[in-house]
N, C-alpha and C positions, 0 to 999 in steps of 0.2 A: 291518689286516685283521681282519675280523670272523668269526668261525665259527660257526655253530650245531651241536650236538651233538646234538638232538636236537628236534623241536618239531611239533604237532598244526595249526599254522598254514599254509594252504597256501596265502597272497595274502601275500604279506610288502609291508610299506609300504618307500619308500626309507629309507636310512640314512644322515645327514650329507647328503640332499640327494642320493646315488645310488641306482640302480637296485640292490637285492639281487637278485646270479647263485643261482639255484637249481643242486643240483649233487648229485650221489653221493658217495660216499667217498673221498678221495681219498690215497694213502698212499705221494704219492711225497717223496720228498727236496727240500727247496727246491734251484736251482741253485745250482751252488759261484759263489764270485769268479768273477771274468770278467773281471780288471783290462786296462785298457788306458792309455797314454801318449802324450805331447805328440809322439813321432813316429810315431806309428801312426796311423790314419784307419780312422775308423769310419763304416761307409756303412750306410744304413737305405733302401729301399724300400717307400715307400707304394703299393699297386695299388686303384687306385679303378675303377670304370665307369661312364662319362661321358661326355658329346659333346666336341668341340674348346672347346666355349664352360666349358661345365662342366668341365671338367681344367682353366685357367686361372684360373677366379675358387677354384679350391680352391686354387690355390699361394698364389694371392695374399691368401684366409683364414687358409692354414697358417701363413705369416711371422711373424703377431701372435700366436699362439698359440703356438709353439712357441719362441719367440724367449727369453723367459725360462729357460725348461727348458736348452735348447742352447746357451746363452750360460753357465750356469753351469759347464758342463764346460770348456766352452772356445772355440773359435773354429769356426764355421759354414759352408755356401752349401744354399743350393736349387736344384737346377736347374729346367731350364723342363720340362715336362711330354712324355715321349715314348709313342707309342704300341707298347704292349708285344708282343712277336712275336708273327706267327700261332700257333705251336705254346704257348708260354704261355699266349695268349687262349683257344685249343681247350683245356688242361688246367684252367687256370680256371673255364671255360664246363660242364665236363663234373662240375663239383665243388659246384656253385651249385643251392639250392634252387628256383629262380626262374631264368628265363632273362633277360640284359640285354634293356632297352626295343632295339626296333630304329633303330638308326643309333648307339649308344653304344660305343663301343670299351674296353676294357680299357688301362688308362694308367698309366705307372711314374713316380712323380716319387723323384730321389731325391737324399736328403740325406747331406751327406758333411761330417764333425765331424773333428778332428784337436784333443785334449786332456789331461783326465788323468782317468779315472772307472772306472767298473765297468756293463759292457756290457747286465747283469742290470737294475740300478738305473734305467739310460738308457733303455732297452728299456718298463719299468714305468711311468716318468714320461711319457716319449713318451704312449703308451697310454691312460692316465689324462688328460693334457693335452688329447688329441683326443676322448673320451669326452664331460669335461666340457665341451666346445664343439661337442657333437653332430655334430662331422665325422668321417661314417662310413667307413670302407675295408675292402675285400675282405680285404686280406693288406699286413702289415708285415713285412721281409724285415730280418733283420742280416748282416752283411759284415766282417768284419774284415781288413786289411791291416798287417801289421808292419811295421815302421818297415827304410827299406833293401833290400825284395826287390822284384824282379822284378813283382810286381802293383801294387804299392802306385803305382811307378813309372806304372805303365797308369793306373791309376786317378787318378794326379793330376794326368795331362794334364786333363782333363774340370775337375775342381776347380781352376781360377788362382787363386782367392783361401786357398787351403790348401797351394800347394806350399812355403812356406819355414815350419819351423816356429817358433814363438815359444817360447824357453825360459822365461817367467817361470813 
């Protein structure tokens, strides 16, 4: 992370190859840990807006791109791409500087990890991975589920390739 404290320059050139965020002050606390474990499943939600054609060749970008990142923590899937509910789509739509092109829907694809990491760190790389491959998204959601309860349960019907977990 780079800060500027101070500076008369208002076109900043990129840095290492990124865009520099312009920004105000900002004085809050970095997030604490946020650890998570090999029986927990951590689910991220990408929301993109895009046709049926275009929600699909993003999953199928996503894979390669993220596959490094998500493999370091641990064991992966992507699901296939769903159209996110009317009432999301309206709160979405209503939050957007821009209105979507007409016929594009609002799309949740989402990814579901079960490993050993820190949900903070996961969350930053994700971010950064998709940045630097210029695939853009509306909103990334995080989800945690504890290992043993009642949701996690829900949730990993959906995930077969995450329901037993690996102790190495």
């Amino acid at each position: 992370m780079l800060c500027l404290i101070e500076s008369t320059l208002g076109d900043y050139p990129p840095v290492g190859g990124c865009p520099v965020s312009l920004g105000s002050v900002w004085d809050v606390e970095p997030d604490p840990p946020a650890p998570f474990h090999n029986g927990d499943i951590v689910e991220h939600v990408l929301q993109i807006h895009t046709d049926v054609v275009g929600a699909a060749k993003y999953v199928a970008a996503l894979r390669p791109v993220l596959s490094d990142t998500l493999t370091t923590f641990g064991r992966w899937q992507i699901l296939s791409p769903v159209p996110a509910s009317e009432r999301t789509a309206t709160l979405r739509t209503e939050h957007r500087l821009e209105l979507p092109t007409p016929g594009n829907l609002l799309w949740e694809i989402y990814i579901g990890l079960r490993g050993n990491g820190d949900h903070t760190i996961l969350g930053d790389q994700l971010v950064h991975s998709l940045s630097a491959a210029g695939m853009h998204f509306d909103q990334l959601i995080t989800r945690f589920y504890a290992a043993g309860t009642e949701e996690q349960e829900h949730v990993l019907s959906r995930y077969l390739n995450l329901q037993h977990h690996d102790d190495r």
